[in-house]
C-alpha positions as CSV (number, residue, x, y, z in Angstrom):
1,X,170.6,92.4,257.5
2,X,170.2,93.3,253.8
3,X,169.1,89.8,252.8
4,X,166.0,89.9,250.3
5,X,163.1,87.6,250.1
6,X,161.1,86.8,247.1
7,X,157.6,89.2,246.3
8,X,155.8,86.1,247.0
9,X,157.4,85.3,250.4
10,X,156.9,89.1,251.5
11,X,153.5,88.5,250.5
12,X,152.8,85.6,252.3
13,X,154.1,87.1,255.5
14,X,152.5,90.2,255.3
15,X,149.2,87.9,255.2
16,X,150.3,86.3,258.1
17,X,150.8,89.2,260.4
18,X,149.2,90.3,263.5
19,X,148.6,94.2,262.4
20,X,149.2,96.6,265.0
21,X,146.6,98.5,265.1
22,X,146.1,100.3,268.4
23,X,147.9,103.2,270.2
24,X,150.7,101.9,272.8
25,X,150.7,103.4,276.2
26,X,152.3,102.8,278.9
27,X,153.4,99.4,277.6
28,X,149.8,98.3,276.2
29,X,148.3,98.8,273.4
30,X,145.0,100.5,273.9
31,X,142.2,102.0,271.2
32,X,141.7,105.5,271.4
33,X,139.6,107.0,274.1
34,X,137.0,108.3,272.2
35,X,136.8,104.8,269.8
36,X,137.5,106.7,266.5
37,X,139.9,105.3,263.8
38,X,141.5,106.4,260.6
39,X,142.1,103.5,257.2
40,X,145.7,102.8,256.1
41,X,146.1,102.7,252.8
42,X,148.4,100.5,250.6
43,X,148.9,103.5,247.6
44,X,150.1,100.7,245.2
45,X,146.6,98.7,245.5
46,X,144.6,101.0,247.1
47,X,143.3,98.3,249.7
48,X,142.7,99.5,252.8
49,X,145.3,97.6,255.2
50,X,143.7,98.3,258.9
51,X,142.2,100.9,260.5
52,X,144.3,102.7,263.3
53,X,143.3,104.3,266.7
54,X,142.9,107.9,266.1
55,X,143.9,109.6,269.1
56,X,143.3,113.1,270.4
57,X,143.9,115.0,273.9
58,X,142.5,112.7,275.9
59,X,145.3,110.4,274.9
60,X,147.7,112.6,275.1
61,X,147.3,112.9,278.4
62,X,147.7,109.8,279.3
63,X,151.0,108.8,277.7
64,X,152.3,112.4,279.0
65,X,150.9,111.4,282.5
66,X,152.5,107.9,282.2
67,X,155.9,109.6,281.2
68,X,156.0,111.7,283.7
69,X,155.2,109.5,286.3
70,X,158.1,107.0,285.0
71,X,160.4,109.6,284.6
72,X,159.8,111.0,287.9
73,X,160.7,106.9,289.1
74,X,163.9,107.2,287.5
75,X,163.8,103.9,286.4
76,X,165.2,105.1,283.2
77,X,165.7,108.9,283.9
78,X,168.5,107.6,286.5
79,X,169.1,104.4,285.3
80,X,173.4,104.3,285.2
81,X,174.1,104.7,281.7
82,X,175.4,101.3,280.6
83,X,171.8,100.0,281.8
84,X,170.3,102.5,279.3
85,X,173.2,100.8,276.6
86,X,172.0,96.9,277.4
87,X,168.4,97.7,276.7
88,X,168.7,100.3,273.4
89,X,171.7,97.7,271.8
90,X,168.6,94.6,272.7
91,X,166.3,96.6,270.9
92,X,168.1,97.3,268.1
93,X,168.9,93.4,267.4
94,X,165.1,92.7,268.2
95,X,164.4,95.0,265.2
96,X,167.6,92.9,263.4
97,X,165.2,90.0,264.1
98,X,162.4,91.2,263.0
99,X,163.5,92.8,259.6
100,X,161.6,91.5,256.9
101,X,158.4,91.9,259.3
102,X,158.9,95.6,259.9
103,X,160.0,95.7,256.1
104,X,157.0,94.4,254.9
105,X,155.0,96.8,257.4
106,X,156.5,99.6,255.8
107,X,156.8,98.7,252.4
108,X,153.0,98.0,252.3
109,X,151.8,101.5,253.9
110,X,154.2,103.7,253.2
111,X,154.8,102.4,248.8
112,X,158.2,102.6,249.2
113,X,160.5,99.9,247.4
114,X,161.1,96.8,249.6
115,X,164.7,96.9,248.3
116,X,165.5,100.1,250.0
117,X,163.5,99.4,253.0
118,X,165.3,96.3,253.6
119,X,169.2,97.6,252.6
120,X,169.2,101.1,253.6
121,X,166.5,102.0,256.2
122,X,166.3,98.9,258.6
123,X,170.0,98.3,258.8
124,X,170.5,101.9,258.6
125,X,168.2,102.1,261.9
126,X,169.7,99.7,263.7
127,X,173.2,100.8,262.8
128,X,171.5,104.3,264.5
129,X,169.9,102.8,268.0
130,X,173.2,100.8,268.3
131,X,175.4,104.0,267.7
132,X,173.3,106.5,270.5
133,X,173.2,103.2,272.8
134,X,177.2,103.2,272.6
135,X,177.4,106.9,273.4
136,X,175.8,106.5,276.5
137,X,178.2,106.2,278.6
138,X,180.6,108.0,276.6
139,X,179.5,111.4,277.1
140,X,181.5,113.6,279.6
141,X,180.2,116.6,281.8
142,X,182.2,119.5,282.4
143,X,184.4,121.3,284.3
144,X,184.8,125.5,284.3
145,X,187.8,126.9,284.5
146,X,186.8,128.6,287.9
147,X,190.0,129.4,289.8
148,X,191.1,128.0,293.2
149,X,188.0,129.2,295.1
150,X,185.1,127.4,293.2
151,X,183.8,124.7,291.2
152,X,181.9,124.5,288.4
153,X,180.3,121.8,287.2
154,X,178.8,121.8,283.7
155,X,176.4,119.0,283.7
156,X,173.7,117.5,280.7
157,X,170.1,116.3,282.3
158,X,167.5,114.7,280.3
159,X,164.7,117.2,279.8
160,X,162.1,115.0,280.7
161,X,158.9,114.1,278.6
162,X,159.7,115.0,274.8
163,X,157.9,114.1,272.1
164,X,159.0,113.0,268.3
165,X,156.6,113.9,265.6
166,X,157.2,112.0,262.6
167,X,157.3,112.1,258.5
168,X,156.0,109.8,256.7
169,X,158.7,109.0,253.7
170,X,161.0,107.4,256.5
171,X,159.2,106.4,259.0
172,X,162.0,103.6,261.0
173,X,164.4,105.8,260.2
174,X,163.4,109.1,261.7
175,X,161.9,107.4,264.5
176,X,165.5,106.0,265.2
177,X,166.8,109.6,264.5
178,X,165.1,111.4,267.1
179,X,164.3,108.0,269.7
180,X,168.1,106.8,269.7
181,X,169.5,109.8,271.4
182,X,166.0,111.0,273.3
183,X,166.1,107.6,275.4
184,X,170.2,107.4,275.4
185,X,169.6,110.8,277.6
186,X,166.8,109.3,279.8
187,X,164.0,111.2,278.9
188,X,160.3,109.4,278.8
189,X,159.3,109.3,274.9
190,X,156.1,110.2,273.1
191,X,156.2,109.3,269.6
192,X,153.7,110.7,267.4
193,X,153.4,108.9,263.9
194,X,152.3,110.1,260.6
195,X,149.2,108.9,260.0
196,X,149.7,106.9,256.7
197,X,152.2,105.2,258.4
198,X,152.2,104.2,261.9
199,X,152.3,100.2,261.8
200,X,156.0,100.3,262.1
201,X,156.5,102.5,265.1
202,X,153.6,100.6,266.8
203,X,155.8,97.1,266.4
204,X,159.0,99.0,267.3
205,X,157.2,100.0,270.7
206,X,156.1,96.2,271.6
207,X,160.0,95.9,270.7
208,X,160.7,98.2,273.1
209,X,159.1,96.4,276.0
210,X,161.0,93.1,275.4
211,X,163.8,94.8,275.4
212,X,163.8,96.0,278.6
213,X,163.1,99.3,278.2
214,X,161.1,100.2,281.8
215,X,157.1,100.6,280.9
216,X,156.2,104.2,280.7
217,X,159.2,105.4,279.2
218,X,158.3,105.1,275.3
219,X,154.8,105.6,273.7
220,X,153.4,105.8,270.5
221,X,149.9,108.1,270.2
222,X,148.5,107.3,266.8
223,X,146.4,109.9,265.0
224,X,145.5,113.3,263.1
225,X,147.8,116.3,263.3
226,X,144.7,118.8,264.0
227,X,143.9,116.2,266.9
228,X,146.5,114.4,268.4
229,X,150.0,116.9,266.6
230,X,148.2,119.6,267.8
231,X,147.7,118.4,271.5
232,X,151.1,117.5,271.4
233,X,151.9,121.2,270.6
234,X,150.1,122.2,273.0
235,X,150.7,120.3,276.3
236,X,152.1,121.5,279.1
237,X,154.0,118.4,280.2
238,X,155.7,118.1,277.2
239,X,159.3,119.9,277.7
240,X,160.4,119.4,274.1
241,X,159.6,118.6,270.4
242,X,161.3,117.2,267.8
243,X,159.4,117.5,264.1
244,X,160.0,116.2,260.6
245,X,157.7,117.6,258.0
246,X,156.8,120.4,255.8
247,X,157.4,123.8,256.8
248,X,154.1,124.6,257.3
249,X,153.4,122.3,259.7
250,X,156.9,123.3,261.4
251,X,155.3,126.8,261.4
252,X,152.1,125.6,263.7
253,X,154.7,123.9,266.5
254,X,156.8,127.1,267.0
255,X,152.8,128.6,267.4
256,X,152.3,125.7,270.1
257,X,154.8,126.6,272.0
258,X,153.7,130.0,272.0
259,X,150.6,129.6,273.1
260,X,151.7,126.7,275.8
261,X,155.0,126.1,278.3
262,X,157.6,127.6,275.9
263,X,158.4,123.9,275.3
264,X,162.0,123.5,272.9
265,X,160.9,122.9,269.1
266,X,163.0,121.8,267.3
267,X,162.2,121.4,263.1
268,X,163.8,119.7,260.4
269,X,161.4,120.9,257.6
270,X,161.6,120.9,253.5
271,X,163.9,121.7,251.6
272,X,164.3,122.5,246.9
273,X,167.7,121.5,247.1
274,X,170.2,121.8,244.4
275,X,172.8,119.4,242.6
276,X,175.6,121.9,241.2
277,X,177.5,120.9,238.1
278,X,180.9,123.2,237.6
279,X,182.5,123.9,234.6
280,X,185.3,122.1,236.2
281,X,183.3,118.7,237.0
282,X,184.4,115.8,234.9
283,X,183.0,112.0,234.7
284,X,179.6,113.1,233.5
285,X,178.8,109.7,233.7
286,X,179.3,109.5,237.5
287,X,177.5,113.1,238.5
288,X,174.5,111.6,236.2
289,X,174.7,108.7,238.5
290,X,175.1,110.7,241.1
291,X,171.8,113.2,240.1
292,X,169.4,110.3,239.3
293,X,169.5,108.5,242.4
294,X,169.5,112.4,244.3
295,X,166.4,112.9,242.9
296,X,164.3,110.0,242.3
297,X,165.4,107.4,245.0
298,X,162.4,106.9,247.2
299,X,160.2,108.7,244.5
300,X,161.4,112.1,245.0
301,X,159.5,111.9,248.4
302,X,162.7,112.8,250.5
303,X,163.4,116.5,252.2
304,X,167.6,116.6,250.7
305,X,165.9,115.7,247.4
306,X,168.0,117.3,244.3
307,X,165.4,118.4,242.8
308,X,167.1,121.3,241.0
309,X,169.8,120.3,238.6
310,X,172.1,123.3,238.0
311,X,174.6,122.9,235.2
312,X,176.7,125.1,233.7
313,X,176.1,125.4,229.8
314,X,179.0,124.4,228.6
315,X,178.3,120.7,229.9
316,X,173.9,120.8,230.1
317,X,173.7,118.5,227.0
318,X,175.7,116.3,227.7
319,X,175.0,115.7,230.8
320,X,170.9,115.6,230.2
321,X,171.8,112.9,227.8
322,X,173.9,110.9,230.3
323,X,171.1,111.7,233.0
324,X,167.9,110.8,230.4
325,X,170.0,107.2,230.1
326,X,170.5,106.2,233.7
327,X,167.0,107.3,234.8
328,X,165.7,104.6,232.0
329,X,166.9,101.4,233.7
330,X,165.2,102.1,237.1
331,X,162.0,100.0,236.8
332,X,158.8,101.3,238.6
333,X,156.3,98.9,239.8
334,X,154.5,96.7,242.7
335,X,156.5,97.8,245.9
336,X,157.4,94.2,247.3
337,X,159.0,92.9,243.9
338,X,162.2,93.4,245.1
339,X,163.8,94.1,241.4
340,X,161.9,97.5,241.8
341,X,163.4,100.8,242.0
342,X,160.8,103.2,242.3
343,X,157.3,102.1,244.3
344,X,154.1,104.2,244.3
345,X,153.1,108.3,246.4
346,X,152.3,107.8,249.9
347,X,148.6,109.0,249.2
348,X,146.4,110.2,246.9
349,X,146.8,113.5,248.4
350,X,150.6,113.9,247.4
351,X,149.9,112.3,244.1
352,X,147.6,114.8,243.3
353,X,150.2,117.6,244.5
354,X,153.0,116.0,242.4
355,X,151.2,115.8,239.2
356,X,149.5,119.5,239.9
357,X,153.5,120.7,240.2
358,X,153.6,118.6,237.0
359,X,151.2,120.5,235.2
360,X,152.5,124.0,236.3
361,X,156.0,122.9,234.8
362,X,154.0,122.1,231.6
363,X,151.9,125.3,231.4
364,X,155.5,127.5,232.4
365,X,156.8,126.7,229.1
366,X,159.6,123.9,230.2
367,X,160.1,121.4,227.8
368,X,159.5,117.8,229.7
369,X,161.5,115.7,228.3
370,X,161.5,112.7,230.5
371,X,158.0,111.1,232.1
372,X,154.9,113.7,232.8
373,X,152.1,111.3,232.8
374,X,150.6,108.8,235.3
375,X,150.8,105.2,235.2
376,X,147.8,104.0,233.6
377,X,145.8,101.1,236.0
378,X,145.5,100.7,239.8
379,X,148.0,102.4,242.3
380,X,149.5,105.9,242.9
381,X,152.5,105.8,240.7
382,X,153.6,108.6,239.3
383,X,157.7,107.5,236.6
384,X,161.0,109.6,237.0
385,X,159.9,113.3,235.0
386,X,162.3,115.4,233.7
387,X,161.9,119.4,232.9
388,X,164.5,121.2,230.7
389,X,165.0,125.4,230.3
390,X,163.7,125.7,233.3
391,X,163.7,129.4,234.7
392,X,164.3,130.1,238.6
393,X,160.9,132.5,238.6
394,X,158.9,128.8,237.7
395,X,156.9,127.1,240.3
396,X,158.7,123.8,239.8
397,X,162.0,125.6,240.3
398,X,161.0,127.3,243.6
399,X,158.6,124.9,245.5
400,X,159.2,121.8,247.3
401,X,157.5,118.9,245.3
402,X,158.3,116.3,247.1
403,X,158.3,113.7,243.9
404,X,160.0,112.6,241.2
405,X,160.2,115.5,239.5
406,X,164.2,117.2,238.3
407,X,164.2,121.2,237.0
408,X,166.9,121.2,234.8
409,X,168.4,124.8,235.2
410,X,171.5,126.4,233.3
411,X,174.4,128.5,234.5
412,X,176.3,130.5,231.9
413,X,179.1,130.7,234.7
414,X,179.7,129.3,237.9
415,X,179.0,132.0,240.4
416,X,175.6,132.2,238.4
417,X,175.4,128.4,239.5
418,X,175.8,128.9,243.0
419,X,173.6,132.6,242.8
420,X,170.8,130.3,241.7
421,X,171.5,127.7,244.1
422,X,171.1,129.9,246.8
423,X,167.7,131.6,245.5
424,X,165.6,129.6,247.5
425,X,163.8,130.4,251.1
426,X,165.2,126.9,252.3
427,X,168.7,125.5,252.8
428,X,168.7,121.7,253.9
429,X,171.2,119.9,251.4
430,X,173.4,120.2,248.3
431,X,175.5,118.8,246.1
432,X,178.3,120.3,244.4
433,X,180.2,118.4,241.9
434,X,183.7,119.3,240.7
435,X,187.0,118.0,239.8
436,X,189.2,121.0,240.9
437,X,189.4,120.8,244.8
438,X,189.5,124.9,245.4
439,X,186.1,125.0,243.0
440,X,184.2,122.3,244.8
441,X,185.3,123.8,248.2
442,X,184.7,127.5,247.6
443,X,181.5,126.6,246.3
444,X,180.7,124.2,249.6
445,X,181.9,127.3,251.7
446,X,179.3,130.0,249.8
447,X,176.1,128.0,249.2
448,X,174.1,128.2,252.2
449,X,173.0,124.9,252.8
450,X,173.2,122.7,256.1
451,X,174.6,119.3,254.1
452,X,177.1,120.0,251.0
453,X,178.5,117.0,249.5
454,X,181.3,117.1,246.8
455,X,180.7,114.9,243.9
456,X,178.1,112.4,245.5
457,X,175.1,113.2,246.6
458,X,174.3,112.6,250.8
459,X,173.7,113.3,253.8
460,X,176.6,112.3,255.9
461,X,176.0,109.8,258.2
462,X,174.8,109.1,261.8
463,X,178.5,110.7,263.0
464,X,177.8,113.8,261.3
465,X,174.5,116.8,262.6
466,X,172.0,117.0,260.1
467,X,169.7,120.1,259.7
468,X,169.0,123.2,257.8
469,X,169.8,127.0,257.4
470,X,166.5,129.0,256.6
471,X,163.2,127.6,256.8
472,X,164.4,124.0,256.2
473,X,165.0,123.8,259.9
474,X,165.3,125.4,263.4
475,X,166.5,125.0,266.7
476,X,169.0,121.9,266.5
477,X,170.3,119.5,264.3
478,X,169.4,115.4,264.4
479,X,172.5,112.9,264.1
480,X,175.9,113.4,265.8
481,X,176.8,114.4,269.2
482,X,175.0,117.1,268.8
483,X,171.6,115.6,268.7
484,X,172.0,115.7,272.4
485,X,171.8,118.9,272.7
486,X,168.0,119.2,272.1
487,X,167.2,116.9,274.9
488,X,169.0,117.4,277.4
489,X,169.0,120.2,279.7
490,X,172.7,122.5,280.7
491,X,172.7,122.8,284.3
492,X,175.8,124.6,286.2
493,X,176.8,123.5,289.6
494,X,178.6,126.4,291.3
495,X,180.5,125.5,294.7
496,X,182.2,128.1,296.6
497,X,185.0,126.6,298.3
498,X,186.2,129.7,300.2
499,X,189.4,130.4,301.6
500,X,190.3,127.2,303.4
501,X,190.0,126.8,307.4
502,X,193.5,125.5,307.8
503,X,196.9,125.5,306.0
504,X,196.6,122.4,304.2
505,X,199.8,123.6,302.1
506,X,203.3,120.9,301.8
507,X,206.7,122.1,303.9
């Protein structure tokens, strides 16, 4: 699954694809209602790659009608479990099958490094559809501990039509976060992609029909948040959503659901997350390993981001040294070379918000030390930067950037270190790095934080819930078990059963 092809074969293929370019409802793919369409952009050439159905209410309503119409056919919604299994586990090797097309795809509207599209997010969302396929029929109900004269049943039901609103810094991946365990509980699916990068999810939907997976039951509504987010927000048949993204647009769905059915939100939003180094820690070589890739894999453009780097003083030289050496050998450059580490910002928007954070780091008084300038030429690239003496009242030290950008903060002890960690209104990820066990683990224990990792930097894995304390998330966690929690429904089953008619006791 990790196998690379050459820039030019990438190339070629990418020239050679059939763009999906239109919404996919109801297992067809369909231009908007009203005709209207928004350009993809490639952000390392600028070329404009296609131009996508822009969908709004009207849409909306279709796929929710559609959804609901399947769901109330139960071809899915009551399908027996191991059905559900045959279908996900054949879409997830149509995807294997398909690789280096959906990595092209992505790599081409999204700027993200081919490399790490093709290692770590395609097998990674396979390895996810495969792993919420298994669980279907693994997952027990319940019995209460009701005494001789009743039964209770404590049963999961899928909640019906949900919808999955997604980021655009992983898009295959969060679509497999939130679609492996919404169709493993046989709910009908509305995926809502973000607009600079849709072409994936599109492709994975035409997968999805191959694969079995009964018409009706997954959709994919291309468009605007203001049009087609916010209809989704506000629909009535919609029982549930599930978001990835900035805070702020967290804060809108919560207002949705306000204003509509009550429907379940649930948010996995931003997140300025810290990379504490102890007194204690030792192999400064590893935790600069460790700190380089936290914060500038995928261009900084990733919610667990370390984007602070808290140190105590005793070790903040040497480790910045250690740090300022690693960061040099990751090359930046044309997306589909595969020898690339770093690719190019989504859009010209978030370039210009990266390089504004830039400039307020500047004007603070930290010392940049690393980077702080554009790549001169064509494309949105924006090489690893590096701020030292950075203060926690700063901008760059308090706000999500969301690019490769480190604050380099010191501690003068280690309860400072974790006081500053926790000076932040979010609380997604952190990492804690320390070679004395009772250190690292008081420290994982006190900083408030729904990810710690000691001495690496992560996220867990697809075993382990993923979410965050504060305004980096609310309502439920993605990954684990207990990603079923947000779509399925808890119903009780309560059964008198009396005194009984006869004696049916033994002599």
């Amino acid at each position: 699954m990790s196998d690379l092809l050459t820039r030019e074969q990438y190339a070629s293929l990418f020239a050679d694809l059939r763009l999906p370019v239109d919404a996919h409802i109801n297992g067809e793919f369909a231009a908007a209602k009203s005709g209207m369409r928004f350009e993809t952009v490639d952000p390392a050439t600028g070329e404009v790659l296609a131009r996508i159905a822009a969908c709004d209410s009207e849409d909306v309503d279709h796929a929710v009608e559609k959804g609901r119409e399947a769901f109330a056919a139960g071809t899915w919604s009551r399908a027996h479990p191991s059905e559900r299994k045959t279908a996900m586990i054949k879409l997830a090797n149509l995807i294997e099958r398909d690789r280096h097309e959906l990595a092209v795809l992505e790599s081409r509207e999204s700027g993200k490094p081919i490399r790490d599209v093709a290692t770590i997010d395609i097998p990674e969302t396979i390895a996810c559809l495969t792993w919420y396929a298994e669980a279907c029929d693994k997952l027990y109900d319940q019995v209460a501990p009701a005494g001789n004269d009743a039964l209770g049943i404590i049963v999961r039901e899928p909640v019906g039509v949900v919808a999955c609103v997604l980021p655009w810094n992983f898009p295959l991946l969060m679509m497999a976060w939130k679609l492996g365990p919404a169709l493993a509980a046989g709910n009908s699916v509305i995926v809502k992609p973000a607009e600079q990068t849709s072409m994936t999810a599109l492709r994975v939907a035409e997968l999805a029909v191959e694969a079995g997976i009964p018409v009706g039951v997954l959709h994919v509504v291309t468009g605007l948040g203001p049009a087609a987010g916010k209809a989704i927000g506000l629909h009535d048949g919609i029982g549930m959503v599930s978001f990835t993204g900035s805070t702020e647009v967290g804060r809108l769905f919560l207002k949705y659901a306000a204003d509509s059915n009550l429907k379940r939100v649930v948010l996995e939003c931003g997140g300025k997350n810290p990379a504490v180094v102890l007194s204690s820690a030792g192999d400064l070589d590893h935790v600069a390993e460790q700190v380089v890739t936290a914060v500038f894999w995928n261009m900084g453009e990733n919610c667990t981001s370390n984007s602070r780097l808290i140190v105590h003083e005793s070790l903040k030289d040497d480790l910045l040294e250690r740090v300022l050496d690693k960061v040099r050998s990751w090359r930046i450059g044309d997306p589909l070379e595969p020898a690339n580490n770093l690719g190019a910002m989504v859009s010209q928007e978030q370039f210009d918000v990266v390089m504004g954070y830039i400039a307020k780091g500047k004007d603070a008084g930290a010392e940049c030390v690393l980077g702080g300038e554009a790549l001169e030429g064509d494309g949105l690239f924006i090489p690893p930067t590096i701020f030292d003496g950075v203060t926690p009242q700063m901008t760059i030290a308090r706000e999500e950037i969301f690019g490769p950008v480190l604050a380099v903060m010191t501690a003068s002890t280690d309860a400072e270190a974790i006081e500053m960690a926790n000076d932040t209104n979010y609380g997604l990820q952190a990492s804690v790095f320390s070679d004395n066990v009772k250190h690292a683990l008081r420290a994982a224990r006190e900083i408030r934080a729904g990810t710690v990792t000691v001495n690496c930097y992560g996220e867990g894995d697809i075993t382990t819930p993923f979410g965050g304390y504060k305004e980096s998330g609310f309502g439920g966690r993605d990954n684990g078990l207990a990603a079923f929690e947000q779509y399925t429904e808890t119903k009780t089953i309560w059964v008198d059963l009396g005194e009984p008619d006869v004696d049916v006791g033994c002599d």
